[in-house]
N, C-alpha and C positions, 0 to 999 in steps of 0.2 A: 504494500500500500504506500504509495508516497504521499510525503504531508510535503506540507506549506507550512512557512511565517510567512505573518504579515503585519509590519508597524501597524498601528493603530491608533487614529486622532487623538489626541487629550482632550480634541473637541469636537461635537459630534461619530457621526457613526463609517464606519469602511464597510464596504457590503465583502462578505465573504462567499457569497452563492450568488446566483443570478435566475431569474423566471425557469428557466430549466434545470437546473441542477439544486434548488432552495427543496422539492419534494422530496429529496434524497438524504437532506438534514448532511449534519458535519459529524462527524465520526471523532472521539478522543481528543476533542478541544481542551487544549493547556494551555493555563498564562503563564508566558514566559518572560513576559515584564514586571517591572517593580511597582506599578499600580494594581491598583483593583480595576477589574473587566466585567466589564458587562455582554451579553449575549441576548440578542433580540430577534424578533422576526417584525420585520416592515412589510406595511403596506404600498400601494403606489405612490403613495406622496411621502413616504420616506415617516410615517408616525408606527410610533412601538403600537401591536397590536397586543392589546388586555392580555395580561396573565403570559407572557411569553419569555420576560425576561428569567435568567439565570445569572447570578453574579459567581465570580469567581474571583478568589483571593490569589495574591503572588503566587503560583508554583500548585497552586489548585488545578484538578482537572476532572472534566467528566466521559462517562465511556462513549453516550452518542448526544448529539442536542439537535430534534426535531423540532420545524419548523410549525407554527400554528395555523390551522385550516384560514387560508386566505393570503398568505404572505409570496410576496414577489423576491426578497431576499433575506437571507441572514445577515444580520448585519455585528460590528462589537464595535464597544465604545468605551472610553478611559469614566473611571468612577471616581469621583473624590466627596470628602464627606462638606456637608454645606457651608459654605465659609472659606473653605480651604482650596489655596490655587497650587496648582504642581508645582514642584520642587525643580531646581538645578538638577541634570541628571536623571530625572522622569522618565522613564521608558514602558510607555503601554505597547503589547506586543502580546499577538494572538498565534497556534501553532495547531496545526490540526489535519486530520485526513483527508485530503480532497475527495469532494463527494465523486461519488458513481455513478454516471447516470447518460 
């Protein structure tokens, strides 16, 4: 299986699937940066669809993350807590199976 990295905004979302390969869901998403990550499934206009996210902490990882009926991508995005702006040195950074499809 070949993975992918892929940087990841500290602002807003990087899409990690696309209309055809988002049914297939990501396989063994790890964060491999030193933020917290978020995992989402988008609709067309790019808004997290209800109950979709998954947060993952530093070095956290899950076996698969399916997408929600209706989403055109996976998308992941840099999490900080309210208040708090990224650090010198910040690196959101997603790692995962590319889907099959």
């Amino acid at each position: 299986m070949d993975r992918e990295t892929v940087l990841v905004p500290l602002f807003g979302w990087v899409h990690l699937t696309n209309e055809v390969t988002t049914p297939f869901g990501i396989g063994n998403p790890e964060n491999t940066g030193t933020t917290s990550l978020m995992l989402v499934s988008l609709d067309a206009d790019e808004n997290e669809l209800s109950g979709s996210h998954a947060l993952l902490e530093s070095g956290e990882s899950l076996s698969h993350y399916s997408a929600t009926a209706g989403a055109v991508a996976i998308g992941a995005g840099a999490v900080f807590p309210t208040g708090v702006d990224p650090a010198p040195g910040d690196v959101s950074q997603v790692t995962y199976d590319l889907p099959v499809g």
